[in-house]
C-alpha positions as CSV (number, residue, x, y, z in Angstrom):
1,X,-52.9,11.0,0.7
2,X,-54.0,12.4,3.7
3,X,-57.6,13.0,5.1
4,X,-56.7,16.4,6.5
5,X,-56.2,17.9,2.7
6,X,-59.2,16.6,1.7
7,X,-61.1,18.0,4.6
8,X,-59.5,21.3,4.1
9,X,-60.2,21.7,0.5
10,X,-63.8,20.5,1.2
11,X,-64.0,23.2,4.0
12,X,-62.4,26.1,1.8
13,X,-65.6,25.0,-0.8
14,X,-68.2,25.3,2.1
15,X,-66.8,28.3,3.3
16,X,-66.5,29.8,-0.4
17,X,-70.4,28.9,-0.9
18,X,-71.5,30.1,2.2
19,X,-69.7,33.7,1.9
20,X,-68.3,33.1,5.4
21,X,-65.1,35.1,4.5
22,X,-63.8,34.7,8.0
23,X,-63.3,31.1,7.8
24,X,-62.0,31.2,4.3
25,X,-59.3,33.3,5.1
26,X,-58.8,30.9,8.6
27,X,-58.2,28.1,6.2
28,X,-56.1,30.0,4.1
29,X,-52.5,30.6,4.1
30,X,-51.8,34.8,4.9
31,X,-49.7,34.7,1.5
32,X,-52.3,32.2,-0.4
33,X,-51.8,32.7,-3.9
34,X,-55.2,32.9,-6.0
35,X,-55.6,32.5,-9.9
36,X,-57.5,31.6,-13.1
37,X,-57.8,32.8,-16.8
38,X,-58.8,36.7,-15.5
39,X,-55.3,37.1,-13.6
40,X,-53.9,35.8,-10.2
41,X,-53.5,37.9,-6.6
42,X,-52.0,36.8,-3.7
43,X,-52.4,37.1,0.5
44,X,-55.4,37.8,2.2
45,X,-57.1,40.7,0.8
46,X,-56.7,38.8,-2.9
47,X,-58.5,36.5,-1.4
48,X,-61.2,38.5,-0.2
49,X,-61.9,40.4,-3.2
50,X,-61.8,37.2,-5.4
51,X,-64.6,35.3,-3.4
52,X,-66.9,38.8,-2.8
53,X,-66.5,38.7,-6.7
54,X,-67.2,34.8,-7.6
55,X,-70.7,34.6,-9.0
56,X,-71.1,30.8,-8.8
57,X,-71.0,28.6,-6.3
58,X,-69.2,24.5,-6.9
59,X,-69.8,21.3,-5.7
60,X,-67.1,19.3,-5.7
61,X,-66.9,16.3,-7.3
62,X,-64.1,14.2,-8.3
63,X,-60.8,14.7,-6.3
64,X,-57.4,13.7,-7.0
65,X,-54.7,14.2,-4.2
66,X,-50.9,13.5,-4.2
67,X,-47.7,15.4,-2.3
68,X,-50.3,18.1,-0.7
69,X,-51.9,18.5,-4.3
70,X,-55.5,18.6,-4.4
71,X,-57.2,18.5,-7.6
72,X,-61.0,19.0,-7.4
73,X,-63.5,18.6,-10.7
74,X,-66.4,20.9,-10.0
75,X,-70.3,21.5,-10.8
76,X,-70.9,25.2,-11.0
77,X,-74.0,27.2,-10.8
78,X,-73.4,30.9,-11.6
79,X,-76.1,33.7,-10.0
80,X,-78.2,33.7,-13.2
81,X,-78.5,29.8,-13.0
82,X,-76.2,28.6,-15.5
83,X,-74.2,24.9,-14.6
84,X,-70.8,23.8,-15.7
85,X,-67.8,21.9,-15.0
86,X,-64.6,23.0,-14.5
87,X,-61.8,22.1,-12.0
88,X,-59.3,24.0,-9.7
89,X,-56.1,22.9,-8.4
90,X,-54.8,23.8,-4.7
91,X,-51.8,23.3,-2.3
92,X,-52.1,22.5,1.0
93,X,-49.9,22.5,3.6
94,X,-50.4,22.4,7.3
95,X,-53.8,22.1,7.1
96,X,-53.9,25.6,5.1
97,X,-54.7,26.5,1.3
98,X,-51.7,28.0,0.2
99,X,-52.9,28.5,-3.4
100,X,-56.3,27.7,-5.5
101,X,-55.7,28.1,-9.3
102,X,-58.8,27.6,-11.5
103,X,-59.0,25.8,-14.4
104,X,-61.5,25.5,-17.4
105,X,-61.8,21.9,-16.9
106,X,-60.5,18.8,-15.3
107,X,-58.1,17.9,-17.5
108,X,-56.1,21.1,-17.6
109,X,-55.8,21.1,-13.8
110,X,-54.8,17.5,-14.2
111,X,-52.2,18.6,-16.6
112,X,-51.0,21.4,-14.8
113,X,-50.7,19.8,-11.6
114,X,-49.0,16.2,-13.4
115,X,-51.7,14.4,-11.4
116,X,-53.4,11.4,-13.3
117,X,-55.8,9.0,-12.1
118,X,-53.8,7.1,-10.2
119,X,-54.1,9.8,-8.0
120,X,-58.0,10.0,-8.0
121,X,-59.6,9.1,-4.1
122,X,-61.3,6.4,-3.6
């Protein structure tokens, strides 16, 4: 594990919150790959239309990191005020997101990424 993934993901969260597009894509790879149950895009533009689109914001929780694997569990508050949990999974490598897939709940990103808890930060 290395700090620098962690900080990045937890970056790439502030950034998504805040709308601050300009840093998102700065922490993003240029051909980031994007995805969740709607579909998947990839590079820059993707990325931009996806998080103009999001209507909730996360707080991470939980995070599970092996290999450049980063597997965050997430509180969600949409626009209307509903909360939930769910998860995403990302890459990272060189300090850069180089994909973000979303995940209904922990322990399908778990699944998909073959992270277990062994993996979970301290």
């Amino acid at each position: 594990m290395t700090t620098s993934e962690l900080a990045t993901v937890l970056a790439w969260h502030d950034a998504l919150n805040a709308a601050d597009l300009d840093t998102l894509l700065e922490l993003s790879s240029d051909d980031i790959e994007i995805g969740d149950a709607g579909g998947a895009g990839q590079g820059h533009a993707a990325l931009r239309e996806w998080a103009q689109a999001l209507d909730v914001k996360t707080e991470p929780g939980r995070m599970y990191v092996h290999d450049g694997v980063v597997v965050v569990e997430q509180q969600t508050i949409s626009v209307t005020g509903e909360t939930g949990t769910e998860a995403s999974a990302f890459r990272v490598v060189h300090d850069h997101i180089t994909s973000v897939f979303r995940h209904p709940d922990l322990a399908a990103a778990l699944a998909a990424t073959e992270l277990t808890e062994a993996d979970l930060t301290g």
